[in-house]
N, C-alpha and C positions, 0 to 999 in steps of 0.2 A: 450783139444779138444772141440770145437765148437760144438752145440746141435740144433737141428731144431726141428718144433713138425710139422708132418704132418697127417691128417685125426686124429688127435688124439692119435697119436705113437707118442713117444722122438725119434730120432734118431741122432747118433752120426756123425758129417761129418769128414768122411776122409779125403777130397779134392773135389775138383772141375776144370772140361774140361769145360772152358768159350770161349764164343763166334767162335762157328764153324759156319761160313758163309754157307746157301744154295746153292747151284752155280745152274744156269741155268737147267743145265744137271740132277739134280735130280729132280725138279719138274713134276709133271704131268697133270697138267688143267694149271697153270698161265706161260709158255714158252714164252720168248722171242726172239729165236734164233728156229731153225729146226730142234734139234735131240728128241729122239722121247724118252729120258730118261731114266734114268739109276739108278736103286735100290739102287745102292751100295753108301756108304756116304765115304767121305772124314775127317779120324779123326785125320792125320796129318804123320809123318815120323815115321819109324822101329825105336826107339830108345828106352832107357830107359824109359823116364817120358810117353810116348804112352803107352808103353808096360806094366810099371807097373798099371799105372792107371783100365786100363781096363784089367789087370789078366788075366784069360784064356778066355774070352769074355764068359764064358758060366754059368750067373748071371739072379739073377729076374733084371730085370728091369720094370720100369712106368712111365703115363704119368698120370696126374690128368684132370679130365673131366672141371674144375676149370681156369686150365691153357689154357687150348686148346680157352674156349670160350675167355678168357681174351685177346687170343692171337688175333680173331679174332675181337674182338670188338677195338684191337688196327688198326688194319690192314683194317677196314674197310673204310676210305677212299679213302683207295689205290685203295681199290674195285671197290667203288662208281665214284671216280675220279682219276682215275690213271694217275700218271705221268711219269711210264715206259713203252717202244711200244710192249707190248703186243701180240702175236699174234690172240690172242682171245677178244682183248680189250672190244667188246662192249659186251662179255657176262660176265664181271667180274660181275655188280650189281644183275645179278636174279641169279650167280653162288656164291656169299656172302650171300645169303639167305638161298639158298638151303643148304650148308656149315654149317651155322649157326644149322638152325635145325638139323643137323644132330650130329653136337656136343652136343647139348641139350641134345639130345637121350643117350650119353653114357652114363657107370656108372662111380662112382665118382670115384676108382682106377683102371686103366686099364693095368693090367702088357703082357708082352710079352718079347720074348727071340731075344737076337740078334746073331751075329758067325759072324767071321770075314771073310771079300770075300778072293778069292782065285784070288788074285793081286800077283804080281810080286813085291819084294819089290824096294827100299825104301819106297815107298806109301801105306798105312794102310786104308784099307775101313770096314766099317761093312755092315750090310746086313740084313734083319728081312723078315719072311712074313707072320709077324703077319697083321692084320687088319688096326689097329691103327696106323702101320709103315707107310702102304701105307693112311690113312687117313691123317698122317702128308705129305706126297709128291704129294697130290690135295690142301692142305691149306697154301701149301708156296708158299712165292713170291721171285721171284730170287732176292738176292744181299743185298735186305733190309731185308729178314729173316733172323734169326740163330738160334742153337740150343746152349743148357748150361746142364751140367750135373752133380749131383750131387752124387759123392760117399761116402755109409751111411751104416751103421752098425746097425743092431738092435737083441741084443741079439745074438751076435756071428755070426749071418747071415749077407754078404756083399749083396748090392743090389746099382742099379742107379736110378736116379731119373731124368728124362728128360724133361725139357722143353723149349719150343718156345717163342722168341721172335721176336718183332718186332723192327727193329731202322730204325729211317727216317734219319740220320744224312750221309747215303747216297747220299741223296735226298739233302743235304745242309743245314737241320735246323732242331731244336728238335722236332719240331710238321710235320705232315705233311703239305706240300707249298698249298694247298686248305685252310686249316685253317685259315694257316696267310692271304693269299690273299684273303679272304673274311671278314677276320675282319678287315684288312686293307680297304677294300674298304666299310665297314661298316661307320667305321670311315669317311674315307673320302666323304661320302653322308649325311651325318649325318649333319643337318646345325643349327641344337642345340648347336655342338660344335663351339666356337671359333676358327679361322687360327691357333691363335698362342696355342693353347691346343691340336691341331689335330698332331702339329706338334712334341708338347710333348710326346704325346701318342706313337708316332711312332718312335723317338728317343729312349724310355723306352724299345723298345722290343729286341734292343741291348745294353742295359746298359748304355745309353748316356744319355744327357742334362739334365731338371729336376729331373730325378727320380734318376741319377748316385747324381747329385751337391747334394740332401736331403740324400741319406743315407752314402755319404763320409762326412758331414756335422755331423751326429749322432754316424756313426762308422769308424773313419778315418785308420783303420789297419785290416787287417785278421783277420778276427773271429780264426782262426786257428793258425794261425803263429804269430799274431802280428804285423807281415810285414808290416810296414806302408807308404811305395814307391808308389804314385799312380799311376803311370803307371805300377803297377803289380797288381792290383787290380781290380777288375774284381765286378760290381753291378750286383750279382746273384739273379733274381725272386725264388721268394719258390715255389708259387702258379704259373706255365707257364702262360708266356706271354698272350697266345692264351685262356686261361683257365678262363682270372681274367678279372671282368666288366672293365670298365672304370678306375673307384675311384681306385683298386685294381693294374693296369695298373703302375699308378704314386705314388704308395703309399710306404714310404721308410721302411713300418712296412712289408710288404711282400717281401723284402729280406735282403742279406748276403752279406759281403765286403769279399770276398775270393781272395787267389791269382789262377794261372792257374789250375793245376795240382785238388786244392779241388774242384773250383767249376767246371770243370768237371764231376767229381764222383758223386757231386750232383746235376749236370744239369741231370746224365742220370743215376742216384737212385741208384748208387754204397753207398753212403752212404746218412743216415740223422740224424736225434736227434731227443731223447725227448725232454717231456716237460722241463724238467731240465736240458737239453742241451748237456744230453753225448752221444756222436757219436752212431749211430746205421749202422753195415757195413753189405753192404747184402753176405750171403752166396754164391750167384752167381760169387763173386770177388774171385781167389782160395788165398791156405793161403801164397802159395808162391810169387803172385802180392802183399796182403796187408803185407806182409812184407816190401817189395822190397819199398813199398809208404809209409812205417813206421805207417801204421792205425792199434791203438794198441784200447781196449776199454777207454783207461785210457784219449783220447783226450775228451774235452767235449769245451765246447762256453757257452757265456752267452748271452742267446736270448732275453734279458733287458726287456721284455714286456709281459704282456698277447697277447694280439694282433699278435703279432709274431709267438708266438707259437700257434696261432690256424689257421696262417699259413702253421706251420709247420705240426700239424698234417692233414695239406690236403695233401702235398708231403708224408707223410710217407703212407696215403692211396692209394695214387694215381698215384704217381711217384717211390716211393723207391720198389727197387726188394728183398719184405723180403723173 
């Protein structure tokens, strides 16, 4: 059984409810559509693996004051420059602020109790009205939010551990589209750069030209599989695209020759490595997915460099969901 330490507690992980999507209809400030919101959350169908997970729904549950800002400071472009039609759009940036502080304010473990709504089955909702429920349903964004939950055991007591994320892969690409389009048009103002180096730069931010030819040149196979087919090969950034100056941009020391499936997981911090290259899987992925992908702790990679790994340990600060 898998061990987490939070606040300074070990807790045992039971399992994990990964990626439950916000939908429109729960949020209450950031609405896209007309209805006027709804409490109740959508945790999936009446069956076995719903039902056992979340037991008789009448558990501690928390949220950490940690996560909430994290979640916020991920989400804050969306705020600042959103790229869904909102219907409140132009007060998203002074309602990120205000947001902001107000997560400051809490304390650092916030628990509250949830029960499950009184739906008609097949459909399974919960329900809280706790504080911090409703603080989660003004700080989501529909579609690109979701929530993840962890079930943990400490000293014979079951309890969940809830947190929010953000994912722009919605939106079409791992960073938010304001990022890129302003480092892209960085770059292309930029007349420091050369034509033909502008053009490298922006090929690299999909794995192509320069920076693809130098690290299939240094690592011709999967760090993982071995797999040495290059057309399943995939030139994964460690340090994001949108993240790394210039130099860092086309540098084949800032990534991983992966096939699909891996660097996925490590485009969006499902897994990473230490310094010494053996896989690090985040808890967020439940035990019955990293089965099912065969992510055992026993995978490791040789990350051949210093350099590399001090790559690596920016994705494991900054991207990996530990």
């Amino acid at each position: 059984m898998a061990n987490i330490r939070i606040a300074g507690k070990d807790y045992n992980i039971i399992d994990a409810k990964e990626y439950m999507t916000i939908p429109d209809c729960f949020v209450l400030k950031n609405k896209i559509g007309d209805g006027h919101g709804e409490a109740k959350f959508y945790i999936g169908n009446e069956n076995g693996e719903t039902l056992g997970f979340f037991d008789d729904f009448d558990r501690k549950c928390f949220f950490l004051k940690e996560d909430i800002v994290r979640y916020l400071s991920d989400a804050k472009n969306e705020y600042l420059k959103p790229e869904q039609e909102y219907k409140d759009k132009d007060d998203l940036p002074a309602l990120w602020t205000d947001l902001m502080s107000e997560a400051e304010s809490l304390s650092r473990e916030i628990v509250f109790n949830i029960y499950r709504s009184n739906v008609e089955p097949p459909r399974v909702y919960i329900n809280s009205e706790a504080d911090i429920y409703k603080f989660l349903r003004k700080i989501a964004l529909p579609n690109i939010s979701y929530l993840s939950v962890l079930k943990l055991s400490l000293n014979g007591e079951m309890l969940y551990y809830f947190k929010p994320f953000i994912d722009y892969y919605y939106l079409g690409e791992v960073s938010h589209p304001s990022l890129i389009k302003e480092e892209e048009e960085e770059i292309r103002d930029d007349s420091s750069i050369p034509a033909i180096e502008k053009e490298q730069l922006t090929k690299a931010r999909i794995g192509q030209g320069k920076y693809r030819d130098d690290l299939l040149c240094e690592i011709p196979y999967c760090m993982v599989t071995k797999v040495t087919e290059e057309r399943l090969l995939i030139a994964s950034h460690i340090k994001p695209w949108v993240d790394a100056d210039y130099s860092e941009k086309l540098d084949s020391k800032n990534g991983l020759t992966l096939t699909p499936t891996y660097d996925k997981l490590f485009d969006r911090g499902f897994i990473s490595f230490d310094d010494n290259g053996r896989i690090m899987i985040s808890p967020w992925l439940s035990p019955m997915n990293q089965r099912k992908l065969g992510l055992t702790p026993a995978i490791a990679i040789d990350l051949v460099d210093a350099k590399r790994r001090g790559f690596m340990q920016y994705h494991r600060e900054h991207i990996f969901k530990g």
